[in-house]
PQR file of N, CA, C, O and H, with PARSE charges and radii, in Angstrom:
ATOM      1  N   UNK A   1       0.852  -1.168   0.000 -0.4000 1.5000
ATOM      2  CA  UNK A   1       0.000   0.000   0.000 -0.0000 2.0000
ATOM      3  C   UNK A   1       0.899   1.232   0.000  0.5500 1.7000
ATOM      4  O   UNK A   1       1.630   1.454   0.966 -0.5500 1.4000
ATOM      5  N   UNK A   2       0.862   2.079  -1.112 -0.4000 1.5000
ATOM      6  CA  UNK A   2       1.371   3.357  -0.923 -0.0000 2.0000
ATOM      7  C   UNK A   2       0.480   4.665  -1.480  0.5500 1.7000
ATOM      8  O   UNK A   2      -0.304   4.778  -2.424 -0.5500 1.4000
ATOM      9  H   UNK A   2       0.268   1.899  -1.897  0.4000 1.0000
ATOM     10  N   UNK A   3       0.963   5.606  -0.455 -0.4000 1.5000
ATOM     11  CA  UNK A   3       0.060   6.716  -0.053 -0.0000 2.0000
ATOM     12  C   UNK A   3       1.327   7.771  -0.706  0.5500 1.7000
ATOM     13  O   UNK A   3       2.496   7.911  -0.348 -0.5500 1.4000
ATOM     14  H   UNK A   3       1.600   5.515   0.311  0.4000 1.0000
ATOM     15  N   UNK A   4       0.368   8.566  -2.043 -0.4000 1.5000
ATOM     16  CA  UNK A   4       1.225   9.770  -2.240 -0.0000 2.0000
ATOM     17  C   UNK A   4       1.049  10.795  -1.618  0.5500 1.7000
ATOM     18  O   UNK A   4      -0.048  11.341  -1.731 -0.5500 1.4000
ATOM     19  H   UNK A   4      -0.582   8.453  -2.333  0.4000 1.0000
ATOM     20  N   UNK A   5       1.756  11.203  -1.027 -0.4000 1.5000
ATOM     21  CA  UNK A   5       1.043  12.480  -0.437 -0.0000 2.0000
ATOM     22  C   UNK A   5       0.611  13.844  -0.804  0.5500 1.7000
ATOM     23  O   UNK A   5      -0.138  14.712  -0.355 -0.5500 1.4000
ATOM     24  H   UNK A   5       2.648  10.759  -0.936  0.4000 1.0000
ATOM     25  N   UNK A   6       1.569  13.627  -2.027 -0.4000 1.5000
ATOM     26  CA  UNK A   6       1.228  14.999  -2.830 -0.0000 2.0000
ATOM     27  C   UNK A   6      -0.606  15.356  -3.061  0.5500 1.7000
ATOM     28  O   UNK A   6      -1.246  16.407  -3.027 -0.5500 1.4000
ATOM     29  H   UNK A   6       2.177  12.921  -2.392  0.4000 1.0000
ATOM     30  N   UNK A   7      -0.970  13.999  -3.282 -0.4000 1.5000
ATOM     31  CA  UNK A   7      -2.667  14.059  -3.654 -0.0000 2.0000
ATOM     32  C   UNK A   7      -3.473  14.301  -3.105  0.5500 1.7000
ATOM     33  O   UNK A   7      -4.593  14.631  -3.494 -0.5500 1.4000
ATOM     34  H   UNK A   7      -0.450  13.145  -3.309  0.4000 1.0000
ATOM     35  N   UNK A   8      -2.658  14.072  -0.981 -0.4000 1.5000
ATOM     36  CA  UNK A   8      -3.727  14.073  -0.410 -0.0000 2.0000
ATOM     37  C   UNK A   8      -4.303  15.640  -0.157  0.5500 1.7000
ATOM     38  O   UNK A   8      -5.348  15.473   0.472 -0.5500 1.4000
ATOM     39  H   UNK A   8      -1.748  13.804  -0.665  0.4000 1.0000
ATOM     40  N   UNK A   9      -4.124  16.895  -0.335 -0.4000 1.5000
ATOM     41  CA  UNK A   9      -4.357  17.940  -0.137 -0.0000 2.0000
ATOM     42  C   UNK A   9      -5.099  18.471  -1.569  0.5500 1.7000
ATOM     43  O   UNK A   9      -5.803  19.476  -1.470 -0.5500 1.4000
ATOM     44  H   UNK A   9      -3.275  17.030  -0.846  0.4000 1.0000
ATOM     45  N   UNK A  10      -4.961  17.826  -2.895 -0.4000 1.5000
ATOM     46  CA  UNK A  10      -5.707  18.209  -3.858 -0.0000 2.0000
ATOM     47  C   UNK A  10      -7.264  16.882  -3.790  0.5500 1.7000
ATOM     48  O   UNK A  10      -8.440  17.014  -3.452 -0.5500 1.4000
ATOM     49  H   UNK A  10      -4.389  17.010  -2.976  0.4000 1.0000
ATOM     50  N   UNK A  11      -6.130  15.242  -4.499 -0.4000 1.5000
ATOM     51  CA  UNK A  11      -7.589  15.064  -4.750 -0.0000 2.0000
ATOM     52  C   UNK A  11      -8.037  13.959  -3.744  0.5500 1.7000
ATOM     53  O   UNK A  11      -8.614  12.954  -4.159 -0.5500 1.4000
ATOM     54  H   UNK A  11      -5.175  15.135  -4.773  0.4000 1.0000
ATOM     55  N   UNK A  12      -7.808  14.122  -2.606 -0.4000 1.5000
ATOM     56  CA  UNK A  12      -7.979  13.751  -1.327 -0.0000 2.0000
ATOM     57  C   UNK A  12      -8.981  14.348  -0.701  0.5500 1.7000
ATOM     58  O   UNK A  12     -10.080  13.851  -0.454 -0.5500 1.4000
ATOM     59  H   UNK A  12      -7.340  14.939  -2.269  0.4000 1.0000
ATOM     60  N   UNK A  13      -8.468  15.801  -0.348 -0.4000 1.5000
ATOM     61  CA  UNK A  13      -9.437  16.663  -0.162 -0.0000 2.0000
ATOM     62  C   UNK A  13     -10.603  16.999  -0.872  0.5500 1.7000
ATOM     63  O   UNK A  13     -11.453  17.542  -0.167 -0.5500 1.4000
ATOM     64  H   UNK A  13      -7.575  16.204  -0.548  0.4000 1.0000
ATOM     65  N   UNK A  14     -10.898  16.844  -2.037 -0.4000 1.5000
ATOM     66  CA  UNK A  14     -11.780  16.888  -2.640 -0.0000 2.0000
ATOM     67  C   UNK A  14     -12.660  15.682  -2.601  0.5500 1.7000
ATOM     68  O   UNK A  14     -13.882  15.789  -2.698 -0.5500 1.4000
ATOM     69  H   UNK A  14     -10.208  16.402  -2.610  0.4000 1.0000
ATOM     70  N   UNK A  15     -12.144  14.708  -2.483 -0.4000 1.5000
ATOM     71  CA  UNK A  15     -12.996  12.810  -2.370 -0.0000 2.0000
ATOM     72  C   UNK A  15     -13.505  13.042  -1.085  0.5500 1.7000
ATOM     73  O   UNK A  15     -14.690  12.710  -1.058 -0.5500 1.4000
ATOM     74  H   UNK A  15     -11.151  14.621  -2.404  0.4000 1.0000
ATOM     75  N   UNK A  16     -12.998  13.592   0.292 -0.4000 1.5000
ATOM     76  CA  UNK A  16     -13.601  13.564   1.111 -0.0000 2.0000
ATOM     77  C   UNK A  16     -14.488  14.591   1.358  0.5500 1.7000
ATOM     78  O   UNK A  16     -15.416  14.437   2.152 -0.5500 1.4000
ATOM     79  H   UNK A  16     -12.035  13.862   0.271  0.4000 1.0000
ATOM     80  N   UNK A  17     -14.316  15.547   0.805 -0.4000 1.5000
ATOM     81  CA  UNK A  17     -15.313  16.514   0.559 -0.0000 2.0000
ATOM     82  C   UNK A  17     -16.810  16.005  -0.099  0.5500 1.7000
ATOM     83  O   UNK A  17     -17.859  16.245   0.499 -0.5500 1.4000
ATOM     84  H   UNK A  17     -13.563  15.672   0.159  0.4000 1.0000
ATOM     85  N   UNK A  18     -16.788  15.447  -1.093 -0.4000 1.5000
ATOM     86  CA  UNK A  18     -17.823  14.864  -1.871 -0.0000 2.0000
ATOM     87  C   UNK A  18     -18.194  13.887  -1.108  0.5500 1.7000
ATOM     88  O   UNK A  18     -19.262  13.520  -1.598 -0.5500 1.4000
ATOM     89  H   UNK A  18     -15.936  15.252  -1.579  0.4000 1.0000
ATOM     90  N   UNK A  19     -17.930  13.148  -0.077 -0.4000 1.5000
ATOM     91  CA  UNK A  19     -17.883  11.712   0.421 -0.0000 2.0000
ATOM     92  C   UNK A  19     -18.791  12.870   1.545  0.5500 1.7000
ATOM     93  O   UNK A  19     -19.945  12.903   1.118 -0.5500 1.4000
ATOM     94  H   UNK A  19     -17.062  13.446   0.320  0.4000 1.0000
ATOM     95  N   UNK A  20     -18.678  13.660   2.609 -0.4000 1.5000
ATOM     96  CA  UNK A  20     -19.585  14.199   3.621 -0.0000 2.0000
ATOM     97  C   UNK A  20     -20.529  14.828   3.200  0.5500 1.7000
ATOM     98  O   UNK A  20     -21.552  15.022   3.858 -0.5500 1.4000
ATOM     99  H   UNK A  20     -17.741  13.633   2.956  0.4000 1.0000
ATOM    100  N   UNK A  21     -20.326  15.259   1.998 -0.4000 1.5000
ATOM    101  CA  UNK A  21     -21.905  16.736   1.621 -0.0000 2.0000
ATOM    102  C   UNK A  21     -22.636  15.137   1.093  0.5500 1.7000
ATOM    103  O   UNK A  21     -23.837  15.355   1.254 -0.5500 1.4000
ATOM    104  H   UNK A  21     -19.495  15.102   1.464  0.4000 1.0000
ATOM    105  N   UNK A  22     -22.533  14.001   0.676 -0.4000 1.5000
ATOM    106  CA  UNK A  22     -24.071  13.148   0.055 -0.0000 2.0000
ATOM    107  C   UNK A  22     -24.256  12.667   1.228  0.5500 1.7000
ATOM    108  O   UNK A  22     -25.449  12.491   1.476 -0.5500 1.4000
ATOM    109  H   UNK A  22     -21.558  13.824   0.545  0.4000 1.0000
ATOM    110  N   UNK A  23     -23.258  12.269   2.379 -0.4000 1.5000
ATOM    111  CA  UNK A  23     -23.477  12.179   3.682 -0.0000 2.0000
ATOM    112  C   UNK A  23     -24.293  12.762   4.766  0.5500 1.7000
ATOM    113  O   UNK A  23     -24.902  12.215   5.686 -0.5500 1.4000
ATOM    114  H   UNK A  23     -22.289  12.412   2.178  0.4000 1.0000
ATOM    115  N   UNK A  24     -24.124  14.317   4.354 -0.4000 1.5000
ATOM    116  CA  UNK A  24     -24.955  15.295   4.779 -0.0000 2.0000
ATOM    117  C   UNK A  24     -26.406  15.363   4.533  0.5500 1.7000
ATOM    118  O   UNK A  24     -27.265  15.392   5.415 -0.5500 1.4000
ATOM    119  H   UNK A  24     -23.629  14.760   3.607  0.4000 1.0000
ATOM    120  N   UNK A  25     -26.617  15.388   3.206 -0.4000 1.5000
ATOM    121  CA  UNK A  25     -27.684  15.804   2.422 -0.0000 2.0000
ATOM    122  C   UNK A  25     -28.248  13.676   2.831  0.5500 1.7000
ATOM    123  O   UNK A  25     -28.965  13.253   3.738 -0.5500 1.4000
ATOM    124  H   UNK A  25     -25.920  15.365   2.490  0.4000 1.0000
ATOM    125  N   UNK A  26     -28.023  13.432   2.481 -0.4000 1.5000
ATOM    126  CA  UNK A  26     -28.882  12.385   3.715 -0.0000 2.0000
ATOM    127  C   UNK A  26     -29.163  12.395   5.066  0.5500 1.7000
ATOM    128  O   UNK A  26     -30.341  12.185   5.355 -0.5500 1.4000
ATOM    129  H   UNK A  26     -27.440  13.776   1.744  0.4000 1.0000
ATOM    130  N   UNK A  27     -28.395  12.583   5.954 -0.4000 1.5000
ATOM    131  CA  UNK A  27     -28.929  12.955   7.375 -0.0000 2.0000
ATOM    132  C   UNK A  27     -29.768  13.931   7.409  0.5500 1.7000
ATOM    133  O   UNK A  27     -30.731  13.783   8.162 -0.5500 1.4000
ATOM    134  H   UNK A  27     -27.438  12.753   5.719  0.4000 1.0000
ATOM    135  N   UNK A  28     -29.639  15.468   6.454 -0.4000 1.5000
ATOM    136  CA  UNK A  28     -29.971  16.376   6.545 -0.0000 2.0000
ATOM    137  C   UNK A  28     -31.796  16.146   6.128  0.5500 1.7000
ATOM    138  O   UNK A  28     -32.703  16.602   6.824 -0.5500 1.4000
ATOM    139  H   UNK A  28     -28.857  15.588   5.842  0.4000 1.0000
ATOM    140  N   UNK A  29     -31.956  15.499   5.095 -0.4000 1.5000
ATOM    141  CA  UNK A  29     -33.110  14.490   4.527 -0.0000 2.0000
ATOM    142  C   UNK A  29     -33.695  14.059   5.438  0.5500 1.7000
ATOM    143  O   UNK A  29     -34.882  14.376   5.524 -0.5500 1.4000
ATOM    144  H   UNK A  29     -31.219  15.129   4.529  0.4000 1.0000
ATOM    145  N   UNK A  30     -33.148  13.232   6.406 -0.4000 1.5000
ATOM    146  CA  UNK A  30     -33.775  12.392   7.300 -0.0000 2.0000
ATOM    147  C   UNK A  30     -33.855  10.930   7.048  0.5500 1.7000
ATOM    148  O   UNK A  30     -34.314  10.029   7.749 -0.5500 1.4000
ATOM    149  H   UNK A  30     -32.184  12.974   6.337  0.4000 1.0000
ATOM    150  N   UNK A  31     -33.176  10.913   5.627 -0.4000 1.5000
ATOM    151  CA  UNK A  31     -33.243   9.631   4.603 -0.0000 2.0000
ATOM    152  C   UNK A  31     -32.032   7.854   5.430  0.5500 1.7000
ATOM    153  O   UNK A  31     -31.211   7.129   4.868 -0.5500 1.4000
ATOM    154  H   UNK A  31     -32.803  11.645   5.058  0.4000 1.0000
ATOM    155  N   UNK A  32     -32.529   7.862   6.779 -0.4000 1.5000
ATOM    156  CA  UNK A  32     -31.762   6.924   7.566 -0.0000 2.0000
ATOM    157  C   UNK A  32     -31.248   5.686   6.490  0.5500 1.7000
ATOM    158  O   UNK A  32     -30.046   5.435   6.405 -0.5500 1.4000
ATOM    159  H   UNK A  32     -33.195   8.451   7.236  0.4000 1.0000
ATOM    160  N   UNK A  33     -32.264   4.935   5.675 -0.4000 1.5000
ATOM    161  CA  UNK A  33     -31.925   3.742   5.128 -0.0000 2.0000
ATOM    162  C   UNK A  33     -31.154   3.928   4.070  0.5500 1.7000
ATOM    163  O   UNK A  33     -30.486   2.968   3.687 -0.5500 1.4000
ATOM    164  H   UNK A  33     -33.240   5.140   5.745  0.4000 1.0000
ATOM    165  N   UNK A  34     -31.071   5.173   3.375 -0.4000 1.5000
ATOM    166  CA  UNK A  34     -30.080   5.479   2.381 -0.0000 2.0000
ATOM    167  C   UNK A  34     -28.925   5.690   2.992  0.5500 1.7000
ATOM    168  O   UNK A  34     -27.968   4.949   2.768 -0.5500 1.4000
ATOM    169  H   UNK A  34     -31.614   5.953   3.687  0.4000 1.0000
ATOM    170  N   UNK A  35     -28.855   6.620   3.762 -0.4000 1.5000
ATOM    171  CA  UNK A  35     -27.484   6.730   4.594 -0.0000 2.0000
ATOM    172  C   UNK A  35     -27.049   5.731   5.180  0.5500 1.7000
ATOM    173  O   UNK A  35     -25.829   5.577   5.131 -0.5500 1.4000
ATOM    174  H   UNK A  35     -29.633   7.222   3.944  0.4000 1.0000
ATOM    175  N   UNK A  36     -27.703   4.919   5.778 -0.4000 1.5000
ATOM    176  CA  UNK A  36     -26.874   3.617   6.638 -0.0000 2.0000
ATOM    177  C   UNK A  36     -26.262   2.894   5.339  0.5500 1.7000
ATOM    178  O   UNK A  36     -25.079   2.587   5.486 -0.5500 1.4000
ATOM    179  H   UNK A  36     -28.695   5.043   5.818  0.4000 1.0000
ATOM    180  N   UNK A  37     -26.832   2.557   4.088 -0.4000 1.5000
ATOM    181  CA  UNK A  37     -26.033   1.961   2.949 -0.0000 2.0000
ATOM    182  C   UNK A  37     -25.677   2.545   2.670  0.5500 1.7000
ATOM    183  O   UNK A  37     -24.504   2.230   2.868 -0.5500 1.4000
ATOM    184  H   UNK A  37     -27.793   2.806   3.969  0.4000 1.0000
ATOM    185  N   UNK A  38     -25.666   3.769   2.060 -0.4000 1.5000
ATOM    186  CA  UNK A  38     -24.279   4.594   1.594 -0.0000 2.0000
ATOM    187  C   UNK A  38     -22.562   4.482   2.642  0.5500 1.7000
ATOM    188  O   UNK A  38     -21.433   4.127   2.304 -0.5500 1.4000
ATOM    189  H   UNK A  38     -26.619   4.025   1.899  0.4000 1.0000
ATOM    190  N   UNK A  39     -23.070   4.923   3.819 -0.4000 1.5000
ATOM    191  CA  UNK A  39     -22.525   4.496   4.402 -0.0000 2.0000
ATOM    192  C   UNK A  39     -21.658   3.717   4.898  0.5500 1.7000
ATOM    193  O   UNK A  39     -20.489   4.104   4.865 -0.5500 1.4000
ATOM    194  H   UNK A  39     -23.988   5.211   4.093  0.4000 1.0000
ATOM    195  N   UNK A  40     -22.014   2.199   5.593 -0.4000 1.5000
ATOM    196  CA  UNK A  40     -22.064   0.730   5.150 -0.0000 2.0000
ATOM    197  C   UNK A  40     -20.869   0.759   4.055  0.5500 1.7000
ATOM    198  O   UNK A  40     -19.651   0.699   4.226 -0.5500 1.4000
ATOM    199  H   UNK A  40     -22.963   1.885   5.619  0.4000 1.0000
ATOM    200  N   UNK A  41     -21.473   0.846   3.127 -0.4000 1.5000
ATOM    201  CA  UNK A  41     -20.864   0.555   1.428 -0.0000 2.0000
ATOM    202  C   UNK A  41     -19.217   1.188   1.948  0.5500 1.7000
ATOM    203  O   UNK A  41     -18.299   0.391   1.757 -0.5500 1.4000
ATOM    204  H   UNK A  41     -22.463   0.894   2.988  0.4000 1.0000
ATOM    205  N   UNK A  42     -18.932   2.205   2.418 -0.4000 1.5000
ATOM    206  CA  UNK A  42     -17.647   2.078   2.831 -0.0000 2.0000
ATOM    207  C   UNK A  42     -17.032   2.269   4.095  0.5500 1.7000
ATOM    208  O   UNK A  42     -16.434   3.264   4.505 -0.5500 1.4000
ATOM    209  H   UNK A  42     -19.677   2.853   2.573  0.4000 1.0000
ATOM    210  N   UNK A  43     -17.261   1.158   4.674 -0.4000 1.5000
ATOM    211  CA  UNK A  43     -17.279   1.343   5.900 -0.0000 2.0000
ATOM    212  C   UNK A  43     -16.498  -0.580   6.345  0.5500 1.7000
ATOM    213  O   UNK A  43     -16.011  -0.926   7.422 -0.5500 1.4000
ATOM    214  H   UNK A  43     -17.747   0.350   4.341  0.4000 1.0000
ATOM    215  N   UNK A  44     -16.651  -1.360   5.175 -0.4000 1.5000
ATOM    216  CA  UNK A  44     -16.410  -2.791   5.089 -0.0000 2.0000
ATOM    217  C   UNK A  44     -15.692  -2.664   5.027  0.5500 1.7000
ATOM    218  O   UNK A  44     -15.269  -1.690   4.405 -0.5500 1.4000
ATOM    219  H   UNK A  44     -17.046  -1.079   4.301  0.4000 1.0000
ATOM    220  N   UNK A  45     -14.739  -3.735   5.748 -0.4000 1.5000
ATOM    221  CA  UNK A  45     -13.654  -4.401   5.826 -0.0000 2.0000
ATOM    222  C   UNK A  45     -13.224  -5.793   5.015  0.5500 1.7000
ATOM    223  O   UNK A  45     -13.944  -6.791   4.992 -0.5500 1.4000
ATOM    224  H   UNK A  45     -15.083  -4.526   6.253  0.4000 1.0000
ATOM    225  N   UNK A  46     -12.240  -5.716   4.514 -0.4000 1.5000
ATOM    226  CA  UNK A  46     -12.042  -6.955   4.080 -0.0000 2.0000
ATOM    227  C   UNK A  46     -10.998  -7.401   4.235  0.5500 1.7000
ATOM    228  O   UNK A  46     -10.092  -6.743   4.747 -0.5500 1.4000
ATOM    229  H   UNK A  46     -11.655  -4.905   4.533  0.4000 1.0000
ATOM    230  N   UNK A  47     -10.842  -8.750   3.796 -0.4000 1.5000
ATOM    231  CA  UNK A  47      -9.363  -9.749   4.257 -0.0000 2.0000
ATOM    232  C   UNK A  47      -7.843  -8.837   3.833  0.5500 1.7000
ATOM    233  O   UNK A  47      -6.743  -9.208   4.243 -0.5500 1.4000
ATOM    234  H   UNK A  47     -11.578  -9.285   3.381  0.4000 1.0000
ATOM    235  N   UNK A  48      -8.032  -7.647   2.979 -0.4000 1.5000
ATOM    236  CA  UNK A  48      -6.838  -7.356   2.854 -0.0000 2.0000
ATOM    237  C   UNK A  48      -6.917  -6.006   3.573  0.5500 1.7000
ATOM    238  O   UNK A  48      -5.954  -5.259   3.397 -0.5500 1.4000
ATOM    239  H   UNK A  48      -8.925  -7.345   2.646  0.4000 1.0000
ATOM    240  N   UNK A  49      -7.666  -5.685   4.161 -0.4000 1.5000
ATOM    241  CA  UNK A  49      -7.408  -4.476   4.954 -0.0000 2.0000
ATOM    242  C   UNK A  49      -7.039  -5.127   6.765  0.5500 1.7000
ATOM    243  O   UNK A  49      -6.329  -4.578   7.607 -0.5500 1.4000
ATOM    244  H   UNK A  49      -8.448  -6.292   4.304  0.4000 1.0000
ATOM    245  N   UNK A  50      -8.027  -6.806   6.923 -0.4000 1.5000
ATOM    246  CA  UNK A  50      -7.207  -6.859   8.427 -0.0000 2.0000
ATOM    247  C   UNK A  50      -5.854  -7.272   8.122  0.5500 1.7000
ATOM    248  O   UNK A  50      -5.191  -7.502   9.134 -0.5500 1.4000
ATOM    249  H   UNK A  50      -8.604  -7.253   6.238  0.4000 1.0000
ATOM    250  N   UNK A  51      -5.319  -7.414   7.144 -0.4000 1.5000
ATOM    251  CA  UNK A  51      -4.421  -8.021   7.056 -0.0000 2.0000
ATOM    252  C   UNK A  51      -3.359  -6.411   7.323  0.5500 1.7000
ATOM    253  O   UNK A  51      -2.328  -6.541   7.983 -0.5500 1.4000
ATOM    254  H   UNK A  51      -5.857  -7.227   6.322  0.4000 1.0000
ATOM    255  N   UNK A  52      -3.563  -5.630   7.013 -0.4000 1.5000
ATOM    256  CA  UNK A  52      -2.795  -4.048   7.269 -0.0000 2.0000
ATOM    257  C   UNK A  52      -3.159  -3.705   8.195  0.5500 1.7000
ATOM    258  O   UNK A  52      -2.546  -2.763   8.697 -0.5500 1.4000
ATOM    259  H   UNK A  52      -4.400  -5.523   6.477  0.4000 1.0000
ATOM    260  N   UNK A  53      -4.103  -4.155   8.782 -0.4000 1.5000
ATOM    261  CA  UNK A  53      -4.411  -3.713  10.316 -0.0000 2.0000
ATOM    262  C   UNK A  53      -3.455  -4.511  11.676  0.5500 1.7000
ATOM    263  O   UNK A  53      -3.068  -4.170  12.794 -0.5500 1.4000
ATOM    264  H   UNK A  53      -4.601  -4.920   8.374  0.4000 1.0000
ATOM    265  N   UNK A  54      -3.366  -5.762  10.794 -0.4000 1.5000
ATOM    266  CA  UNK A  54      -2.808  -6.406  11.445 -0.0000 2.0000
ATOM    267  C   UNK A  54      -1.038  -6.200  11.693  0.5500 1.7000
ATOM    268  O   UNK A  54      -0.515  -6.548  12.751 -0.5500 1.4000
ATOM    269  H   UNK A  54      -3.680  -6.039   9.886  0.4000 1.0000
ATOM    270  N   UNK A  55      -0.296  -5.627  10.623 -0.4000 1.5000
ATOM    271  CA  UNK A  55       0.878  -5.845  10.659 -0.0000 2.0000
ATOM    272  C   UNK A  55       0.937  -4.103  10.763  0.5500 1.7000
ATOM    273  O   UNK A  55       1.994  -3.622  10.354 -0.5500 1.4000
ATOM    274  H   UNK A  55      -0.721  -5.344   9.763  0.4000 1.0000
ATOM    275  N   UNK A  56      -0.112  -3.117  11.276 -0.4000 1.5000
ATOM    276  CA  UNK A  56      -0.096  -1.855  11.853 -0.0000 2.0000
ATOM    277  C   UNK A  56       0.061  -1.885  13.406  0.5500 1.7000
ATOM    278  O   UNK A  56       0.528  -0.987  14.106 -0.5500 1.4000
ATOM    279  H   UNK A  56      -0.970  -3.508  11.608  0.4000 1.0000
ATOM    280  N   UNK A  57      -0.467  -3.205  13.841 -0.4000 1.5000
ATOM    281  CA  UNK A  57      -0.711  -2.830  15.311 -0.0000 2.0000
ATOM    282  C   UNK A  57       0.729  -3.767  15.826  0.5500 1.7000
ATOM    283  O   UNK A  57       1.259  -3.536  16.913 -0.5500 1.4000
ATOM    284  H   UNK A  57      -0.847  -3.934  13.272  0.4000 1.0000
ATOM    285  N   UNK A  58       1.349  -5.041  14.691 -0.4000 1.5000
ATOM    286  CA  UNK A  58       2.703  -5.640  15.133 -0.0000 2.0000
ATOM    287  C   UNK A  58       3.698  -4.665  14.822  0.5500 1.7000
ATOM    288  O   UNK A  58       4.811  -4.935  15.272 -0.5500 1.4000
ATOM    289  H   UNK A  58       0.918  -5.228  13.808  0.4000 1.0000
ATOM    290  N   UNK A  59       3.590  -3.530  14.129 -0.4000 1.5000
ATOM    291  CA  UNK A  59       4.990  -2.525  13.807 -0.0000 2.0000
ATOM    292  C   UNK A  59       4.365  -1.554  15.040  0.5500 1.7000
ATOM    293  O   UNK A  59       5.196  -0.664  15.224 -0.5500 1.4000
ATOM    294  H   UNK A  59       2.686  -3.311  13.764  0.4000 1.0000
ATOM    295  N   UNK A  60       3.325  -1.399  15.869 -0.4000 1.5000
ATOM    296  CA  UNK A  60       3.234  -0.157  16.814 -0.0000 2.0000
ATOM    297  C   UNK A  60       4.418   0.139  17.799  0.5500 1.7000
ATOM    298  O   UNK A  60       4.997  -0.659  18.537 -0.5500 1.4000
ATOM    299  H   UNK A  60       2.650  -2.122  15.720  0.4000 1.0000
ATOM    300  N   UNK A  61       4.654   1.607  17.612 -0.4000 1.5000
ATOM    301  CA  UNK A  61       5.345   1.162  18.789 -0.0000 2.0000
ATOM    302  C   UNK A  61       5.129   2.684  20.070  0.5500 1.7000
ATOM    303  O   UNK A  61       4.672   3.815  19.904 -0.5500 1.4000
ATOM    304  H   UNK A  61       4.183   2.255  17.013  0.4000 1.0000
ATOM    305  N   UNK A  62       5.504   2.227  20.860 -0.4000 1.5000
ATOM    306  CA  UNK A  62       4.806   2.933  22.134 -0.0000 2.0000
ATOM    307  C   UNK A  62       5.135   4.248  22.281  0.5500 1.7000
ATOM    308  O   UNK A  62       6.274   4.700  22.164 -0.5500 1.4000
ATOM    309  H   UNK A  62       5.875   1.308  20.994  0.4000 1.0000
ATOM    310  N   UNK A  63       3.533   5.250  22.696 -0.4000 1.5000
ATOM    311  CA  UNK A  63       3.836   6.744  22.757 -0.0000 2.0000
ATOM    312  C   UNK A  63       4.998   6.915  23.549  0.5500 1.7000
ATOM    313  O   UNK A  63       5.431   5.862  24.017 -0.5500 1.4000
ATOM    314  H   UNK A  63       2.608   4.883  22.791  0.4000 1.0000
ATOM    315  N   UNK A  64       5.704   8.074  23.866 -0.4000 1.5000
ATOM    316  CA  UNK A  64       6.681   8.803  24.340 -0.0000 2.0000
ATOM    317  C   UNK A  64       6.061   9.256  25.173  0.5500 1.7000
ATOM    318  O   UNK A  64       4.885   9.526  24.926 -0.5500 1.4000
ATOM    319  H   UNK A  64       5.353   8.930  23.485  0.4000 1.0000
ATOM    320  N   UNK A  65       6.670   9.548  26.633 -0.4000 1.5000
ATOM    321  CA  UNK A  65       6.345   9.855  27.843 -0.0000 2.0000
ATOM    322  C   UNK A  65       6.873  11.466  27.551  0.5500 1.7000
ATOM    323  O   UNK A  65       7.688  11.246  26.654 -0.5500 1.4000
ATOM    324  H   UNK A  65       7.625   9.329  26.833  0.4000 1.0000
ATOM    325  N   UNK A  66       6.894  12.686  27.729 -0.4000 1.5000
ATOM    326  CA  UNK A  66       7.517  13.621  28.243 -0.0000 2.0000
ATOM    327  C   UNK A  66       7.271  14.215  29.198  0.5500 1.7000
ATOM    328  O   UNK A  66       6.103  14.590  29.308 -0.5500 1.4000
ATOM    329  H   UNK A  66       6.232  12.865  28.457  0.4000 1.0000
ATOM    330  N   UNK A  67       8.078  14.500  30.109 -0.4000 1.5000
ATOM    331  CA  UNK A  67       7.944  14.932  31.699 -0.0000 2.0000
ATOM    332  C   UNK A  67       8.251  16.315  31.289  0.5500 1.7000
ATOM    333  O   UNK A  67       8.302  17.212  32.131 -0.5500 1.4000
ATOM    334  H   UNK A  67       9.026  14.195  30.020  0.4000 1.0000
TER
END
């Protein structure tokens, strides 16, 4: 998995932008059963994402204390 970062401030920001206003405009609706599947729809997990979840939480490594 690689993350450019250059994108995330153009078309990053913009995907998540579009991703909360149909988000919105459903809650805002009142439209619950559309929103819970819209929703839902990306919100699943699958075998190759625990699998990055998994080797996220074996590379963790522990906050820093500062006194």
């Amino acid at each position: 998995m690689n993350v450019d970062r250059e994108k995330l401030r153009t078309i990053g920001f913009e995907a998540i932008k579009e991703f909360l206003r149909k988000l919105h405009i459903l809650k805002s609706l009142g439209d619950y059963e559309s929103g819970k599947k819209f929703f839902d729809g990306y919100s699943v997990v699958d075998e190759e994402m625990l699998k990055v979840r998994e080797l996220v939480i074996a590379n963790k490594v522990p906050r820093r204390i500062n006194l």
